[in-house]
Backbone bond lengths (Angstrom), bond angles and torsions (degrees), N, CA, C in turn:
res aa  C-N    CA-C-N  psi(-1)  N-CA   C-N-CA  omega(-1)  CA-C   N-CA-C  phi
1 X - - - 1.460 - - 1.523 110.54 -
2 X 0.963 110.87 144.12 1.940 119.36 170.24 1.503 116.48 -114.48
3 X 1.654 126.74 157.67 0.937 120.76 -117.14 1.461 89.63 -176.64
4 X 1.745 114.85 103.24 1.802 97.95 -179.65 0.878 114.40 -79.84
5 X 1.549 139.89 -178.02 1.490 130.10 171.34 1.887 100.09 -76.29
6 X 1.006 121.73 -176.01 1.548 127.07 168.66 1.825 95.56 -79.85
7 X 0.832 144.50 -54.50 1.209 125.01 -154.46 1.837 112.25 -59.57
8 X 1.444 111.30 -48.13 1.859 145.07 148.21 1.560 87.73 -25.62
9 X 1.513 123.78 -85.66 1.241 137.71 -178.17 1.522 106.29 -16.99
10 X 1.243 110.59 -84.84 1.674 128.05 -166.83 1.331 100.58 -52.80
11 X 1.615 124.82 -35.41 1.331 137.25 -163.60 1.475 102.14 -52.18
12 X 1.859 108.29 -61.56 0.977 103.38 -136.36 1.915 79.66 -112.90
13 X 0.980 126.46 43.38 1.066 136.64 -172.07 1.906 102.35 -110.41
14 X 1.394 110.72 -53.15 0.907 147.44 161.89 1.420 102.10 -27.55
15 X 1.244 108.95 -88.34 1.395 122.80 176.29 1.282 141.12 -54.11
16 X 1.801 102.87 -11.07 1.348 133.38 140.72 1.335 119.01 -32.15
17 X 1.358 103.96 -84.98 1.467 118.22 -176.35 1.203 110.50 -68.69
18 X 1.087 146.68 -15.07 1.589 149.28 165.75 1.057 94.63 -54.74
19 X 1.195 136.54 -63.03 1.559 167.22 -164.12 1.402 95.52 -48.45
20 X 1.114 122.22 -86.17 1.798 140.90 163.32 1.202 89.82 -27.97
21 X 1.446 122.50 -89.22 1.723 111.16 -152.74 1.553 114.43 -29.58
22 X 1.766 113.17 -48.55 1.147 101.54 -137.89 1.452 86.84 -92.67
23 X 1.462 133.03 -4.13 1.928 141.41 -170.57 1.599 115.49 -70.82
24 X 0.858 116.60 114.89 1.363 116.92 170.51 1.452 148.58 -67.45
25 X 1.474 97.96 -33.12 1.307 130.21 160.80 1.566 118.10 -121.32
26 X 1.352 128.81 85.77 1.340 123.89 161.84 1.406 130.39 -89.63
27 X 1.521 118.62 122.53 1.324 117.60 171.06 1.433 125.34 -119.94
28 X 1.613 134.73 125.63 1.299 114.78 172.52 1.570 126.55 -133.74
29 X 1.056 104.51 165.32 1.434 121.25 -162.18 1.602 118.82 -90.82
30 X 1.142 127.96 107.97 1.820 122.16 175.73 1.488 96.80 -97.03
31 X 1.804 81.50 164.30 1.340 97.59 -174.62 1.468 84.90 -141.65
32 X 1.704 119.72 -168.95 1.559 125.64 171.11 0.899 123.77 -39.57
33 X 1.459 129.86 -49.21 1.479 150.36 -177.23 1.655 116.40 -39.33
34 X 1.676 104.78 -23.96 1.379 102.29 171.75 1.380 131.34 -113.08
35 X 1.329 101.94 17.43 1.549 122.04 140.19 1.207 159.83 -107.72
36 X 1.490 88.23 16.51 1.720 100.15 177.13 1.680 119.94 -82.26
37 X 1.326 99.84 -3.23 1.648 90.53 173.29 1.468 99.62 -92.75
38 X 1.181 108.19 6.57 1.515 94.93 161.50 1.605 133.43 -103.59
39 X 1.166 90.16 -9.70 1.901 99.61 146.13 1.823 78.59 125.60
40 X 1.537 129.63 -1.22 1.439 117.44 -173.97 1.978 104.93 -86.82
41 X 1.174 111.76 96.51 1.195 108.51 164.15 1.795 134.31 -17.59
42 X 1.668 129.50 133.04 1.668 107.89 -171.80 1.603 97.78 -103.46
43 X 1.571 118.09 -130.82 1.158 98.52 -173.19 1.764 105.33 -123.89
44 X 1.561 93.37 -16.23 1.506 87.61 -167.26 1.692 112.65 -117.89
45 X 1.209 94.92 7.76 1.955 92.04 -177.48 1.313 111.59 -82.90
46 X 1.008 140.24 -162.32 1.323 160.40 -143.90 1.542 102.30 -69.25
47 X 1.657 103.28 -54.22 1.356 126.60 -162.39 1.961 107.12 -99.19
48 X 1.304 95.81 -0.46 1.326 90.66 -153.34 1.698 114.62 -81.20
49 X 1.333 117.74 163.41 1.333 139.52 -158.65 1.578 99.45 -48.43
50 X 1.497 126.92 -59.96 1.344 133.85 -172.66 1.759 100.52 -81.67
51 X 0.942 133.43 -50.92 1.659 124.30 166.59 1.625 108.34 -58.85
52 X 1.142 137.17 -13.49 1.244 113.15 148.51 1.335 123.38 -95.75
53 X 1.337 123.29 -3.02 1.463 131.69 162.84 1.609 125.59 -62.46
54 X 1.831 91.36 -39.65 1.579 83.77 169.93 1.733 116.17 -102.45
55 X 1.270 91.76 -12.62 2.179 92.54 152.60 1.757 107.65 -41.45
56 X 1.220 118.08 -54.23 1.550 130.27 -170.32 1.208 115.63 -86.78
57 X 1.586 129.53 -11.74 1.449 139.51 175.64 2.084 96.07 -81.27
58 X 1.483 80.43 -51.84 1.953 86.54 -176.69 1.748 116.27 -59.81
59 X 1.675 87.03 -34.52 1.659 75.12 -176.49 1.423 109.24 -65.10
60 X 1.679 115.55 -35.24 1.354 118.87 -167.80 1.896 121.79 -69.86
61 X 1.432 66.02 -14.89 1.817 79.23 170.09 1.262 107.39 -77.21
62 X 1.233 142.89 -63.93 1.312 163.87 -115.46 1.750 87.54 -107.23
63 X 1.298 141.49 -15.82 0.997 151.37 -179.24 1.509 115.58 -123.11
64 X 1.345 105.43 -3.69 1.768 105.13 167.10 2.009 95.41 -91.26
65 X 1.390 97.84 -36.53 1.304 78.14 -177.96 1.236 139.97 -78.39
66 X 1.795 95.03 -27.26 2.019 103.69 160.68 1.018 119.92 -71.16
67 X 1.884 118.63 1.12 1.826 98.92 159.77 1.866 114.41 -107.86
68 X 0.974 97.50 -5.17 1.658 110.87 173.77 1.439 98.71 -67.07
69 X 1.268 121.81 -46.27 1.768 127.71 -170.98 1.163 115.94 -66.89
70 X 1.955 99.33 -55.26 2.122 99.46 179.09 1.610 90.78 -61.47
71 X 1.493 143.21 -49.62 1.329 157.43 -143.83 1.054 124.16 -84.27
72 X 0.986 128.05 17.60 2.010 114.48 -161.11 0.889 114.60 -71.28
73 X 1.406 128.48 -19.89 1.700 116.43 145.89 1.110 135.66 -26.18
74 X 1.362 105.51 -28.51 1.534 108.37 -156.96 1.770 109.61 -70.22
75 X 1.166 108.11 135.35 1.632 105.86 173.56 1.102 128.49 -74.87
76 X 1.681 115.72 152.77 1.094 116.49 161.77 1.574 134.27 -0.96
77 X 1.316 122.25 -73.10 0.832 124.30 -176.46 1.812 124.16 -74.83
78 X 1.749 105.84 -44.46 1.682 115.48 159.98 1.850 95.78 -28.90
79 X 1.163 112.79 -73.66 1.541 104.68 -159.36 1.503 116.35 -64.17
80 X 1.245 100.83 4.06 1.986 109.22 170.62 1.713 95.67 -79.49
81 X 1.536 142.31 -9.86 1.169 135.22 148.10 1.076 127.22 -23.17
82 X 1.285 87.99 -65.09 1.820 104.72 176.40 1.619 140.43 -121.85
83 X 1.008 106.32 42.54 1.529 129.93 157.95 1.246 98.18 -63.80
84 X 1.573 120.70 134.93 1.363 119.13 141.18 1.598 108.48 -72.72
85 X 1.726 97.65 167.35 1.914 89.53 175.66 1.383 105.49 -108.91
86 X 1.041 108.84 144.84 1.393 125.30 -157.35 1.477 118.04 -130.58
87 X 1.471 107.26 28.56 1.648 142.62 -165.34 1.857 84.68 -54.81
88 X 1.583 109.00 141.47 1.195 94.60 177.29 1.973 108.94 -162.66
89 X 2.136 85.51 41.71 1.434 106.18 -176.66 1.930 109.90 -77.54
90 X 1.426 85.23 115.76 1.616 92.97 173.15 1.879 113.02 -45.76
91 X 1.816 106.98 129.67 1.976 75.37 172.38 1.795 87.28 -112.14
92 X 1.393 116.47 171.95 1.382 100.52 -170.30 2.007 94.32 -133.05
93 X 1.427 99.76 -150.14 1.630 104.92 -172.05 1.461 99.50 54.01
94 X 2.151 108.05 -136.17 0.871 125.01 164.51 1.465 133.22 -70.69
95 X 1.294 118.16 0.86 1.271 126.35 157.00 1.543 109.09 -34.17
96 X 1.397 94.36 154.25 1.978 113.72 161.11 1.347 110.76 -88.37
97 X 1.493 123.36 138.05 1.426 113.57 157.10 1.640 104.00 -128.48
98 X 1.139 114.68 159.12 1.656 104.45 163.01 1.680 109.43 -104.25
99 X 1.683 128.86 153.55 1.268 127.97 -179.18 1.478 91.37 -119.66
100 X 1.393 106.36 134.21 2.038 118.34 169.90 1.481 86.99 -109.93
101 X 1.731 86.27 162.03 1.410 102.24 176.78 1.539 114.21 -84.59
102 X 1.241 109.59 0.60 1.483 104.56 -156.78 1.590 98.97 -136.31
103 X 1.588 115.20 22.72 1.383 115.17 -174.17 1.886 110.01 -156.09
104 X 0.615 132.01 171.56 1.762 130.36 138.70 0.858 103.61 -48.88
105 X 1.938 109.65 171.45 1.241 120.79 163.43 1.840 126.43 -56.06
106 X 1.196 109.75 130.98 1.527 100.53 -174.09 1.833 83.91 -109.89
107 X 1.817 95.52 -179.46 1.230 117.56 151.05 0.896 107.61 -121.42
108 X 1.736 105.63 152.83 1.543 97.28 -162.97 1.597 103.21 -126.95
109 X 1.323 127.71 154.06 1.617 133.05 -150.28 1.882 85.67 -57.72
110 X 1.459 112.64 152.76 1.663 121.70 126.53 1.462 127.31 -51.51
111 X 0.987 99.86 1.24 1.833 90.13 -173.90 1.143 104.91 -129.31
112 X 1.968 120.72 115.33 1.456 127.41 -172.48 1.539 110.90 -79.65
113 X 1.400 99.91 152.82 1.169 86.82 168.61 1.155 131.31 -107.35
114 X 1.705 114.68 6.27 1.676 105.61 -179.41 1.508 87.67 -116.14
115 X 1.200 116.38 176.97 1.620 121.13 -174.21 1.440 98.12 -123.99
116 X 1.325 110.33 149.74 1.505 116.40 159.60 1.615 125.92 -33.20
117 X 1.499 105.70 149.57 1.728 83.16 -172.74 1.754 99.23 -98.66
118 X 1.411 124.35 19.04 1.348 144.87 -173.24 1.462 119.36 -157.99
119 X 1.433 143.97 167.75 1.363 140.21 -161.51 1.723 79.78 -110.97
120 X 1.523 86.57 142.28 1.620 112.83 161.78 0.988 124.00 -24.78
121 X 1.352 114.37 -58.00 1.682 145.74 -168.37 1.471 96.34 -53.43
122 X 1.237 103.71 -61.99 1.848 125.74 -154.49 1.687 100.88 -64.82
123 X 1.317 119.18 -44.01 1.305 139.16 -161.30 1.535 106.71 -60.81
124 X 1.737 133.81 126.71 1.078 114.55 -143.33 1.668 78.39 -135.17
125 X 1.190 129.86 168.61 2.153 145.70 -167.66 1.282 60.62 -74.29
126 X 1.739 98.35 137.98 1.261 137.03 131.43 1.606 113.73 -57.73
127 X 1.753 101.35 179.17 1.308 89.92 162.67 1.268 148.06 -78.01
128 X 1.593 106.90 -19.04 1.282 112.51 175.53 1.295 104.90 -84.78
129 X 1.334 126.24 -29.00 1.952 105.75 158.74 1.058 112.24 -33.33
130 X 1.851 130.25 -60.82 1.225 116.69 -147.47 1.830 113.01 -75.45
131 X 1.796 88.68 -27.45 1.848 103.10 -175.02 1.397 93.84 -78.23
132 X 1.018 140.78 20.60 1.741 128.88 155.98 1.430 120.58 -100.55
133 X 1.540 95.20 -42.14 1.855 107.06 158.21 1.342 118.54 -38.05
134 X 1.139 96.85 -56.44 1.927 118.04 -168.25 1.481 101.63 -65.67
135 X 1.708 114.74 -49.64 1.365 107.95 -165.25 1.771 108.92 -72.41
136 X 1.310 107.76 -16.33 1.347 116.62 -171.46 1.616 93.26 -97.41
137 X 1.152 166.13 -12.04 1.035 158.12 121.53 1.557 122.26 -32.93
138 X 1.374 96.67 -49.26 2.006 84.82 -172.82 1.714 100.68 -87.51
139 X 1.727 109.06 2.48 1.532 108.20 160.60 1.723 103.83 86.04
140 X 1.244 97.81 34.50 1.773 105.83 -169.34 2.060 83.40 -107.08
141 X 1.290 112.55 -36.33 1.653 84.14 -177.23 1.999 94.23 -121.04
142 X 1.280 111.35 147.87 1.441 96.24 -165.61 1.530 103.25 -95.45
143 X 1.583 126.98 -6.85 1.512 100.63 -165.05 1.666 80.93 -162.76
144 X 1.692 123.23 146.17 1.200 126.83 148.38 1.391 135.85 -112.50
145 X 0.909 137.86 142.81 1.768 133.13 173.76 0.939 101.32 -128.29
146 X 1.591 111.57 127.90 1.610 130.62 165.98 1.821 115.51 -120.71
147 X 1.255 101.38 147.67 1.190 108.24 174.73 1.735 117.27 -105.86
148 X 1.190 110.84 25.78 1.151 104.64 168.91 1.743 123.58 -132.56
149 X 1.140 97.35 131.31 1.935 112.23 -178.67 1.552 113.21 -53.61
150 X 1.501 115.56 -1.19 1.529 83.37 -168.91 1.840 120.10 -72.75
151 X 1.899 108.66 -2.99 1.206 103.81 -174.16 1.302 142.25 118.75
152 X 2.071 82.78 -47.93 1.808 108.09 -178.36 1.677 120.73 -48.59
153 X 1.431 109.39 -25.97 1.426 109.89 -176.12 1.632 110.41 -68.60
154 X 1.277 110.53 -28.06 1.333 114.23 173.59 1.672 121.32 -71.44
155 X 1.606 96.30 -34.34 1.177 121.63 -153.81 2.047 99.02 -71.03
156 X 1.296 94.42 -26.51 1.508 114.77 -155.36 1.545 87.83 -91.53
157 X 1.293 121.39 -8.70 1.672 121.26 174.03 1.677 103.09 84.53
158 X 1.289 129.69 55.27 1.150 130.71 165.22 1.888 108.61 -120.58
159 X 1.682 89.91 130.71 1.657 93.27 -168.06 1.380 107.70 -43.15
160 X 1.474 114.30 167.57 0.741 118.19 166.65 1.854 129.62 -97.65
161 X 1.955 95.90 -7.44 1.400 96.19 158.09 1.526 97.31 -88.19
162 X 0.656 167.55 76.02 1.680 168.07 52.72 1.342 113.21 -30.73
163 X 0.992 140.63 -8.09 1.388 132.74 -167.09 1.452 124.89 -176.33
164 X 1.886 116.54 131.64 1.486 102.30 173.15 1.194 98.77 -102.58
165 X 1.421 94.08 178.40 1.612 110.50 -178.21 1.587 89.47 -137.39
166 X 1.514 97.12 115.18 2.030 104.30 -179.91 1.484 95.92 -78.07
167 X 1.143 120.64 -51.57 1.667 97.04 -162.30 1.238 116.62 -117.03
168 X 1.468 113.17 56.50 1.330 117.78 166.60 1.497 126.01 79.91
169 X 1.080 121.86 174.94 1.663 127.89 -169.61 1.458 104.00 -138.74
170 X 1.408 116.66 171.09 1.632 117.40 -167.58 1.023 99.79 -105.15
171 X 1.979 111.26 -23.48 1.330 124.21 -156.39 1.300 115.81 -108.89
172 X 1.359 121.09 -14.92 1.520 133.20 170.40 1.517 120.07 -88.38
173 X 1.604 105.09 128.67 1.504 101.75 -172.90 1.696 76.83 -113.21
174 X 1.553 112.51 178.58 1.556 130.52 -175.44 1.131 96.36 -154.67
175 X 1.511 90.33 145.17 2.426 95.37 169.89 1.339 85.62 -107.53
176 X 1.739 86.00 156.45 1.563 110.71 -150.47 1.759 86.02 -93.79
177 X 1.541 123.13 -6.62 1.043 114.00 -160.44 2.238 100.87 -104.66
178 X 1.000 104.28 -67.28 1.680 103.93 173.82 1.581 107.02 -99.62
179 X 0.959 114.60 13.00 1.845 121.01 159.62 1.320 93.45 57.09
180 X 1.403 140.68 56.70 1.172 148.90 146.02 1.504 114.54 -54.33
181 X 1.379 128.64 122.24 1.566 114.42 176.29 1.551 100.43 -108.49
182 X 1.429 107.50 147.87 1.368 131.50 155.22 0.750 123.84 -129.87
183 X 1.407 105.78 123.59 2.129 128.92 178.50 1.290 93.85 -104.82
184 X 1.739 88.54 124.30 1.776 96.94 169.82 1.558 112.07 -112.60
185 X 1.296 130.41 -167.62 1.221 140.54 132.24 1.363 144.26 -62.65
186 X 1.284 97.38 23.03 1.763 117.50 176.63 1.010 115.72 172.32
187 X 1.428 103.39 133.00 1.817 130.57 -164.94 1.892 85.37 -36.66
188 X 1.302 100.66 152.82 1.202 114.70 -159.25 2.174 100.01 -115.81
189 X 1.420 97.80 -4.60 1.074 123.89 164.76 2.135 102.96 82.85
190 X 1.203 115.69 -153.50 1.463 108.05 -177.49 1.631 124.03 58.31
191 X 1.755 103.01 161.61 1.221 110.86 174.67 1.566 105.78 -146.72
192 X 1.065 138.40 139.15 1.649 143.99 179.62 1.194 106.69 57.03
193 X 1.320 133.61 47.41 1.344 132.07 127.57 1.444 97.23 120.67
194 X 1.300 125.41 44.69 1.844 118.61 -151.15 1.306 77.81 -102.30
195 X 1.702 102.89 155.20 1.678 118.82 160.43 1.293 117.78 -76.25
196 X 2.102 105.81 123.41 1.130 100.83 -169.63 1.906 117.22 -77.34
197 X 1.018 119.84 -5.55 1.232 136.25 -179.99 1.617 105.71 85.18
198 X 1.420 106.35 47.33 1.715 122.23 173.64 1.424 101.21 -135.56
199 X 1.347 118.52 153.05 1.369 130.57 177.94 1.560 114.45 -119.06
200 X 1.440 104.51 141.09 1.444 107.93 -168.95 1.997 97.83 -67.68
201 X 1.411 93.53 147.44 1.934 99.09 -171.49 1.560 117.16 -80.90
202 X 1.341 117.57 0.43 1.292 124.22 -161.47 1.864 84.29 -90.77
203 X 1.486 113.75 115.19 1.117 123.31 157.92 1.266 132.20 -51.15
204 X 1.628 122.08 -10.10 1.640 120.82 -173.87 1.285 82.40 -103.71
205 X 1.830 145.79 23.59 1.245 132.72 -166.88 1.648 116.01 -157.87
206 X 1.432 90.72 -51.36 1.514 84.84 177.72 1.532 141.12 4.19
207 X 2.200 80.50 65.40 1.929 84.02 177.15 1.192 92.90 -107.25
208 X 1.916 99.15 178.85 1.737 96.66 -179.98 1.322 112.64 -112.35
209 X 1.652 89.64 160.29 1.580 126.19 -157.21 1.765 94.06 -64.13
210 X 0.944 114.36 148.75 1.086 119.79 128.24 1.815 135.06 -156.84
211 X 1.464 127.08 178.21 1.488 125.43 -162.43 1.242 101.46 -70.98
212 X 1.292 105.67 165.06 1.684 136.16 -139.67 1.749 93.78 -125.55
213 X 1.062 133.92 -50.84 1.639 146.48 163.47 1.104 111.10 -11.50
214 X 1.460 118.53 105.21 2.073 108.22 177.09 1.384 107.25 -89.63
215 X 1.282 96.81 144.35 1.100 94.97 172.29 2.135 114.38 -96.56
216 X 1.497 111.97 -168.70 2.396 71.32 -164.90 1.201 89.92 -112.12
217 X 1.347 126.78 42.94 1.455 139.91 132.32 1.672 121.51 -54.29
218 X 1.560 93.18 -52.63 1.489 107.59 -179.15 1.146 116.71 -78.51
219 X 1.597 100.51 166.13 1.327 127.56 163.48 1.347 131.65 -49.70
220 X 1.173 123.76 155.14 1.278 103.52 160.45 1.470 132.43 -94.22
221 X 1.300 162.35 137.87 1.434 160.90 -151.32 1.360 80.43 -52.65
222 X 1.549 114.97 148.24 1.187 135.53 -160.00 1.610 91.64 -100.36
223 X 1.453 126.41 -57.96 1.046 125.85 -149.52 1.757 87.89 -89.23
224 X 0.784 120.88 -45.51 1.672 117.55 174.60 1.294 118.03 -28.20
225 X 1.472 115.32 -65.69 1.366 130.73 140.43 1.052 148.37 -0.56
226 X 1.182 92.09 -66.32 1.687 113.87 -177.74 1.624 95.88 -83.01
227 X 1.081 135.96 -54.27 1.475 144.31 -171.92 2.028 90.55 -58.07
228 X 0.992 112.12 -73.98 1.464 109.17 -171.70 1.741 116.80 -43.16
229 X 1.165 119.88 -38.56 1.145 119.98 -153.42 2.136 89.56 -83.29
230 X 1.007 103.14 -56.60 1.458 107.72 153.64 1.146 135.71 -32.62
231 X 1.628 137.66 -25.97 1.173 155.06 -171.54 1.396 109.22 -100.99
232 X 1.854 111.77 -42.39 1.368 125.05 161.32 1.378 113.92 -66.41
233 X 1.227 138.28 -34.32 1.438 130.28 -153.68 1.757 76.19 -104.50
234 X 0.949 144.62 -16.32 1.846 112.00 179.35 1.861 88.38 -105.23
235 X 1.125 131.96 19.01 1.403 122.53 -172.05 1.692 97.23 -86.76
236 X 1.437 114.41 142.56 1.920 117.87 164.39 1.633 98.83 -112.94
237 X 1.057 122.85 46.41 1.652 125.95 168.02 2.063 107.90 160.66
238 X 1.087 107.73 124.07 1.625 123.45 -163.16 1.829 90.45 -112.05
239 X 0.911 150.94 -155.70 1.418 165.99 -34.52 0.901 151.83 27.35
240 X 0.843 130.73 139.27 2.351 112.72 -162.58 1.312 84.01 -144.64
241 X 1.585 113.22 116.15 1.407 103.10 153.98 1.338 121.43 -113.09
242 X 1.031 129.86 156.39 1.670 136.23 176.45 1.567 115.73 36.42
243 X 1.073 87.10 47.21 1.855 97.10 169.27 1.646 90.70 -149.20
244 X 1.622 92.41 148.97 1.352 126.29 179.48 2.036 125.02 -98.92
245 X 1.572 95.87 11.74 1.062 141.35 -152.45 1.885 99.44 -6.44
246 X 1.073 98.06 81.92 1.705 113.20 165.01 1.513 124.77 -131.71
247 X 1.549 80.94 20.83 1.826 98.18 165.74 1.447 113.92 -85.82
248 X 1.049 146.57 90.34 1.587 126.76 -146.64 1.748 84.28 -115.59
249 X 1.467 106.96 146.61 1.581 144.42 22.58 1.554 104.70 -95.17
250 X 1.268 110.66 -16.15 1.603 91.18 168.91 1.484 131.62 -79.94
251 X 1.125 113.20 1.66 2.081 116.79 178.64 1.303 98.77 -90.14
252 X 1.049 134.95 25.71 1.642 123.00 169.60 1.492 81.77 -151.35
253 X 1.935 144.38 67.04 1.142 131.55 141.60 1.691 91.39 -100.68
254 X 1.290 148.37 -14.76 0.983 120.33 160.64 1.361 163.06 -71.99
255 X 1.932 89.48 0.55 1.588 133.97 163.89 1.750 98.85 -56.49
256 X 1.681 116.62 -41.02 1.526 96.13 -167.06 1.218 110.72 -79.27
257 X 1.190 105.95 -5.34 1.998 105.27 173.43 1.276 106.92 -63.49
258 X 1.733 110.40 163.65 1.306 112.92 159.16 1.243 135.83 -82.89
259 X 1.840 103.03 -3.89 1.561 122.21 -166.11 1.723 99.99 -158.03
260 X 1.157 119.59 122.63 1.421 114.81 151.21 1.305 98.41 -142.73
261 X 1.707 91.61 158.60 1.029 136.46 157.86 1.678 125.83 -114.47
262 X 1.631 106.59 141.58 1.479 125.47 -171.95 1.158 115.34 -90.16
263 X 1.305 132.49 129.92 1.352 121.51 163.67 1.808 96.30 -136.47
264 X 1.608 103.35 110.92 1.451 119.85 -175.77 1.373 104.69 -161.84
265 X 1.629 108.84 146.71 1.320 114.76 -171.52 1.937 115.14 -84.64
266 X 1.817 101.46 -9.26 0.879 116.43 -157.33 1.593 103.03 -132.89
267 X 1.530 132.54 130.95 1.376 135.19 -170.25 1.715 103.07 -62.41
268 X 1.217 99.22 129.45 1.688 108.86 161.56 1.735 108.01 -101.32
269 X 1.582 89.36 173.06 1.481 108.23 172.54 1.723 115.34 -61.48
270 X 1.108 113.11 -32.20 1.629 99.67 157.57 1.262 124.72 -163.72
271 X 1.484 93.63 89.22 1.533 129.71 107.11 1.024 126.06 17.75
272 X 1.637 103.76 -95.11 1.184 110.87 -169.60 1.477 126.14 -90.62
273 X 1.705 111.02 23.41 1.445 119.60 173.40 1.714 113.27 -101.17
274 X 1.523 86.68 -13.91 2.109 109.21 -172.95 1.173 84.71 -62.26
275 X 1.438 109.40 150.99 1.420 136.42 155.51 1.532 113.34 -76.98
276 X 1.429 119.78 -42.48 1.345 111.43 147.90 1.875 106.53 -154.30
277 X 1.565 92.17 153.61 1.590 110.29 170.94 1.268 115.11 -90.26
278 X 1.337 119.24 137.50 1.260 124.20 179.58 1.503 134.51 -119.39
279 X 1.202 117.81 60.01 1.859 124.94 -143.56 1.985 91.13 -73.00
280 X 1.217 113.01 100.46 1.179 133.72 174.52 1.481 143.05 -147.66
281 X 1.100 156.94 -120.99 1.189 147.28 174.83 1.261 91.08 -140.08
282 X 1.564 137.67 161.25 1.419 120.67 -158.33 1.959 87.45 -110.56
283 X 1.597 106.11 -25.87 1.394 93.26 -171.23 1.687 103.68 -80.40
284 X 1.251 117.47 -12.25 1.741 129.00 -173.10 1.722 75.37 -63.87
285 X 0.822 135.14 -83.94 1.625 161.91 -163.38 1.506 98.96 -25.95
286 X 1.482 98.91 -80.36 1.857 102.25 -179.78 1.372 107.20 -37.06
287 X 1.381 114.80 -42.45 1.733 104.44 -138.29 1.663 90.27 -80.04
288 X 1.744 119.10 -37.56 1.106 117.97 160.16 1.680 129.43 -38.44
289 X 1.002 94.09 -59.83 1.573 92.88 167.55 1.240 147.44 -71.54
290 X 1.234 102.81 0.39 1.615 146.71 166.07 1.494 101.92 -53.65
291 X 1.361 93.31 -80.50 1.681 127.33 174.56 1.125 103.34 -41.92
292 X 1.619 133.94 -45.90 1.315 105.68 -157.06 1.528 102.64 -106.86
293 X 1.377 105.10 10.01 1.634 112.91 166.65 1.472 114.20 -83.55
294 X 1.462 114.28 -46.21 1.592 117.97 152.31 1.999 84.76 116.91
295 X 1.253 114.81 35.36 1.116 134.35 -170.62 1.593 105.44 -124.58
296 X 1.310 109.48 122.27 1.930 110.80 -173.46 1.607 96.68 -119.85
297 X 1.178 104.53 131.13 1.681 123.63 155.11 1.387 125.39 -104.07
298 X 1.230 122.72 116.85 1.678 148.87 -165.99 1.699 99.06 -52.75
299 X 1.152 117.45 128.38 0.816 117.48 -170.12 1.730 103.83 -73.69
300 X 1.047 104.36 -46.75 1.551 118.15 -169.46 1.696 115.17 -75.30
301 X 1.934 125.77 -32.13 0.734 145.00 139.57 1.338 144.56 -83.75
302 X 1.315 112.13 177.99 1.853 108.42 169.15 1.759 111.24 -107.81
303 X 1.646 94.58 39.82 1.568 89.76 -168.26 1.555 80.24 -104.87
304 X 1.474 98.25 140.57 1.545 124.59 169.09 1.393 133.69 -103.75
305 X 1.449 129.84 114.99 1.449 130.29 177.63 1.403 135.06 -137.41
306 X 1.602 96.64 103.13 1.305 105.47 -166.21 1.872 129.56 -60.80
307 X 1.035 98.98 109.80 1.307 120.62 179.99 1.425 117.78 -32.08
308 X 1.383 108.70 -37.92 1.587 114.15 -167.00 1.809 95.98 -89.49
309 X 1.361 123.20 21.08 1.469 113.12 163.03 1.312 114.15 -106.29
């Protein structure tokens, strides 16, 4: 991870909100990164889901080869044990792909390998959940897209015409029939669109629900999509927080801006198109920019009061 000094920090912090004041349309984008103070693991930090995946790919390497050595007997197929998979089928359109720095596009397994250090359920908006609510309430940022299911953006009380969510929720079921969504208080269970064995409540309808969770087979929500990419292409200032955006088709919606800015602890693919990078903590960040909006968020609540009245 990288890490500006504070002086860098304030610098370009500064120039943030300059940025904001003078933007007309701001929209920004989360990724994992802005839920780990809530105990939900992201993908690429220290701790994260895919850096401990290839911790466990290496070990498995490192142990295909000390039994290939005592083993050379071993057949063909015995040593299909221990292959890592190294699947490396392009998906395209609205498909997901992931981009490494050190490979082509891969796909990368459904199955994480580090676990939350708390249950979904339990896991409550950080702060920059709540300072996105707020900023999208007093109408300072106009639209968000996140790529992550855990929920909290909802959870934190931000509309839901304010914001898509590309790859689904744990907690939202939908009828397949008038596309009614329901966010509950517990994973709603499923993956790629399965029937949860609940029925939507609207009596002129009562079709059934089912989960919202893509799997990276799928598509992405069409209308989600379509609304985001739209929100970016009339945006004059984007934000990206805590994503490393190599989830594609969404890691290049900040290309349709006329201006972004990065805020990630970890280098993305562009870098060097940002107006500025910001290697920081994303809630260090909000609360800064809070401040220099002259706008305070309750620590204890989501009640907001702007300072400059």
């Amino acid at each position: 991870e990288l890490a500006d000094t504070k002086r860098a920090l304030d610098t370009k912090i500064r120039k943030l909100v300059k940025m904001m004041k003078n933007a007309n349309h701001i929209v920004v984008i989360t990724g994992a990164g802005i839920s780990t103070s809530a105990g939900i693991p992201d993908f690429r930090g220290p701790n994260g889901i895919w850096t401990t995946e290839k911790r466990a790919i290496r070990k498995l390497e490192r142990k295909k080869k000390q039994i290939t050595k005592e083993a050379s007997s071993y057949s063909t197929n015995d040593e299909k044990e221990f292959e890592c998979d190294e699947r490396d089928e392009k998906i395209v359109g609205r498909k997901r792909r992931r981009t490494d720095e050190n490979s082509d596009t891969q796909e990368v397994s459904s199955q994480p390998a580090a676990k939350p250090r708390i249950s979904f359920e339990s896991a409550r908006p950080t702060f920059t959940h709540r300072a996105i609510t707020m900023l999208a309430n007093k109408g300072v940022m106009k639209y968000c897209v996140t790529q992550n299911v855990d929920g909290l953006h909802r959870r934190s009380g931000l509309p839901r015409s304010k914001h898509s969510i590309l790859h689904g929720c744990i907690f939202t079921e939908k009828c397949e029939k008038c596309e009614m969504e329901y966010f509950r208080d517990y994973d709603v269970g499923g993956l790629s669109f399965k029937k949860t064995g609940r029925q939507c409540t609207d009596v002129d309808c009562v079709g059934d629900l089912r989960d919202t969770t893509l799997d990276w087979e799928d598509e992405l929500p069409e209308k989600d999509w379509s609304i985001s990419q739209e929100e970016f292409a009339k945006s004059d200032l984007c934000i990206t927080l805590g994503t490393s955006l190599r989830i594609e088709p969404a890691g290049s919606l900040p290309t349709f801006a006329k201006k972004f800015v990065i805020v990630n602890k970890q280098e993305t693919p562009y870098d060097e198109d940002a107006e500025l990078c910001i290697r920081a903590s994303v809630d260090d960040v909000l609360q800064k920019i809070c401040f220099g909006l002259n706008l305070h968020l309750s620590e204890d609540t989501s009640a907001v009061t702007d300072l400059s009245k």
